[in-house]
C-alpha positions as CSV (number, residue, x, y, z in Angstrom):
1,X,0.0,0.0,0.0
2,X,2.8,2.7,1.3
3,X,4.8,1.5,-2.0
4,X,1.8,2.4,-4.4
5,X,1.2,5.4,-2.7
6,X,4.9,6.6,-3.0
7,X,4.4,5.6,-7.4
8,X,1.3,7.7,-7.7
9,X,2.8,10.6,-5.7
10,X,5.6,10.2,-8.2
11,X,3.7,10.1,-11.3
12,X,1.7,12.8,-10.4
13,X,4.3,15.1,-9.5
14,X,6.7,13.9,-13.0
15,X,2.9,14.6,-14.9
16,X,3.1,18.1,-13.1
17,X,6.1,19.1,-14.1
18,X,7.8,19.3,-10.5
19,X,10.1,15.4,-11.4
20,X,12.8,14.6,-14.2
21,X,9.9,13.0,-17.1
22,X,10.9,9.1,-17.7
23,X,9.8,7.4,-20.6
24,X,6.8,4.9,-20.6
25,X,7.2,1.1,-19.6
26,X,5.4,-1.9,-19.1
27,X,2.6,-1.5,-16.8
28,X,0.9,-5.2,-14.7
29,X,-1.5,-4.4,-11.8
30,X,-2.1,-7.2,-10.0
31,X,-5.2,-5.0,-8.2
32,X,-7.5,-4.9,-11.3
33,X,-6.0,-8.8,-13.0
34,X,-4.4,-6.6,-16.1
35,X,-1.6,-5.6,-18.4
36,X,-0.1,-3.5,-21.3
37,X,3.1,-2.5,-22.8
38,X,3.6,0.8,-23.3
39,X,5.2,2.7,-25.7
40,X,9.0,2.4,-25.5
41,X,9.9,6.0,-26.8
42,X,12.0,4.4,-29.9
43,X,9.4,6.1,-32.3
44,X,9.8,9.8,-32.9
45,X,10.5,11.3,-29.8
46,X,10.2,9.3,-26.6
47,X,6.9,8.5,-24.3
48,X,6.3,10.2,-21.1
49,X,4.2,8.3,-18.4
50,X,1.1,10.1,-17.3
51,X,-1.4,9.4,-14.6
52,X,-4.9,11.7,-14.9
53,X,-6.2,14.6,-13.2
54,X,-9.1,12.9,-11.4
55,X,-9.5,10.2,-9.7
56,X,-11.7,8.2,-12.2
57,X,-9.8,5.1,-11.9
58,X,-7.8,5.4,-15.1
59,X,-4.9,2.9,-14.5
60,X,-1.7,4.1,-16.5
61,X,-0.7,5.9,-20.2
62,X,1.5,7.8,-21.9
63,X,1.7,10.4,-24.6
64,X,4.3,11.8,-27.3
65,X,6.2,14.5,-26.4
66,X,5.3,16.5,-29.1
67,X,1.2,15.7,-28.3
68,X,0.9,13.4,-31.3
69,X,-0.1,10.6,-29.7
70,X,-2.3,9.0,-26.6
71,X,-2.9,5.6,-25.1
72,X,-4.2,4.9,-21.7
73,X,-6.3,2.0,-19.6
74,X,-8.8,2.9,-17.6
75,X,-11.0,1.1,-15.5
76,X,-14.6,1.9,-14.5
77,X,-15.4,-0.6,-11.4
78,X,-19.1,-2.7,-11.6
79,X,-18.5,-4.8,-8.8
80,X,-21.2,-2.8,-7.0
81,X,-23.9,-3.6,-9.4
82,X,-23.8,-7.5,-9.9
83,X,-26.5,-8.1,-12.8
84,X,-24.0,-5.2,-15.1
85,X,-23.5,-6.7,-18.7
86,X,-21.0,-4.8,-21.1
87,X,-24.0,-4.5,-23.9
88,X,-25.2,-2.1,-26.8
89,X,-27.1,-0.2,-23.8
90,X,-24.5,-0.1,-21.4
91,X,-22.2,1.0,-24.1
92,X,-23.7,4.2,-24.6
93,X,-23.7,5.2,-20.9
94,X,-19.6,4.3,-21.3
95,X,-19.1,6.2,-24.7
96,X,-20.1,9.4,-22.8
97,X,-16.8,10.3,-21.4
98,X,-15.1,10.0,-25.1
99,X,-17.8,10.9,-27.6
100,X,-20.3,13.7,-27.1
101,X,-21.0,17.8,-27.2
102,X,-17.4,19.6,-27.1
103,X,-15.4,15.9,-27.0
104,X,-15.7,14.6,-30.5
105,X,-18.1,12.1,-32.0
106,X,-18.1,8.1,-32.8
107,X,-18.2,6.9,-36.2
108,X,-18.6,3.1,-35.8
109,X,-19.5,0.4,-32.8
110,X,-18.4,-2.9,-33.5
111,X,-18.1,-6.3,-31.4
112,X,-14.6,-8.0,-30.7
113,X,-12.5,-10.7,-28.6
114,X,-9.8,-10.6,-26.8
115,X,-8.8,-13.9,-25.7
116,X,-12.0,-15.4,-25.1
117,X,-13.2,-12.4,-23.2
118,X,-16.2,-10.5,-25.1
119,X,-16.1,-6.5,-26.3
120,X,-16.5,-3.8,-27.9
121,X,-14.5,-1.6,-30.3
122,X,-15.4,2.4,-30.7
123,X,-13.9,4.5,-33.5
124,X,-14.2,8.1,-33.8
125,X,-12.8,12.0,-33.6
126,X,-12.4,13.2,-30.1
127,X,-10.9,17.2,-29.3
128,X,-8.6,16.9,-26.5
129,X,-6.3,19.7,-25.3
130,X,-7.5,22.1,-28.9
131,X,-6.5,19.5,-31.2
132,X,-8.5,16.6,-33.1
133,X,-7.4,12.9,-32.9
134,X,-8.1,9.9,-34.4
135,X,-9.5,7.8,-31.4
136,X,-9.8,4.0,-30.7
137,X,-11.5,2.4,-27.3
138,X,-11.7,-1.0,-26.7
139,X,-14.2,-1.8,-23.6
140,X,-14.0,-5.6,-21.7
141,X,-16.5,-6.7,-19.0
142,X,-14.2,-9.0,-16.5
143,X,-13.6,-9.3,-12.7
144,X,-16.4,-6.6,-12.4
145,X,-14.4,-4.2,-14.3
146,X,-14.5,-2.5,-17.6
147,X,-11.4,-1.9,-19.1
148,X,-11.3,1.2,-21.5
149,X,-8.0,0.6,-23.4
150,X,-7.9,3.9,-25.8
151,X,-5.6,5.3,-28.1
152,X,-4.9,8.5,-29.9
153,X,-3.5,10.1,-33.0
154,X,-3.4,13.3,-34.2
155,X,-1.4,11.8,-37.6
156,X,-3.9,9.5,-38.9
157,X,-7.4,9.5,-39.8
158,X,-7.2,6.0,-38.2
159,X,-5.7,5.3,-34.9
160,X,-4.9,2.5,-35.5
161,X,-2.6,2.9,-38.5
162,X,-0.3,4.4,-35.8
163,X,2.1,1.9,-35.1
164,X,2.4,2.7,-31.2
165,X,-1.6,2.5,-30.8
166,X,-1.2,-0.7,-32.0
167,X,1.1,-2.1,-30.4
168,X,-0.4,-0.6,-27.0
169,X,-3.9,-1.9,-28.1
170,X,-2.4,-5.2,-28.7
171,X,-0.3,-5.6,-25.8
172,X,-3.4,-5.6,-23.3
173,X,-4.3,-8.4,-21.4
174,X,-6.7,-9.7,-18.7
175,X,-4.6,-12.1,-16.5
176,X,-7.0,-13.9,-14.3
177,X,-8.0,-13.8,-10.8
């Protein structure tokens, strides 16, 4: 506990400004059964790690130094509502912090697997920080979590013809409980 709080105190304060920036790594939390390999910083410019500005229960990410470029996981914990099913319904309650007024909009829903474990794929624009970006989510329903495993370019129309989306996107796994 003392050791994660030190990491987070860390990341927050290298995401402020006030510690040396390191470049992204790989990322396992045992706590919500995941894992992801960031961006390595071998691509254009290196990776910076970045934790977010509220306490929504996004995991990890990282972005280019010169903006380019996003990928985070975040986590949005169900284990209070038991009978929750990651759905067509569900999905649009979820899309709300991506896709709407002032964020951008979503161009296409479709149905995917990762490993045996159901989801759902959302393509679209999304404005962040005055610039547009080509934006990818995946969402999985596991452990009574869903993961939101996103990624960001500003230098493709598709996100995923960036080659660190990708690899991030592809990278993410469930490990089990």
């Amino acid at each position: 506990m003392h050791r994660g709080l030190i990491t987070i105190l860390c990341l927050l304060a290298g995401f402020s400004g006030f510690a040396p920036r390191t470049e992204a790594a790989a990322f396992r939390s045992t706590e919500y059964y995941c894992q992801v390999t960031l961006p390595d910083g071998s691509y254009v410019e290196p990776w910076f790690a970045m934790v977010p500005a509220n306490e929504s229960g996004v995991l990890t990410g990282a972005r280019r130094r010169d903006f380019a470029a996003y990928v985070y996981v975040g986590i949005v914990d169900k284990k209070d509502q038991p009978h929750f099913v990651l759905d067509d319904k569900s999905i649009e309650q979820l899309d709300k912090s991506f896709f709407g007024p002032g964020l951008g909009f979503l161009n296409k829903t479709q149905k995917i697997n990762l490993r045996g474990v159901d989801g759902y794929r959302l393509i679209g624009r999304h404005h962040f920080n005055g610039r547009n970006y080509a934006m990818v989510v995946d969402l999985y329903y596991e452990h009574g979590l869903v993961y939101e495993v996103a990624g960001l370019s500003a230098l493709y129309d598709d996100a995923l013809q960036d080659s660190d989306v990708l690899g991030f996107m592809r990278s993410f796994a469930i490990l089990p409980n």
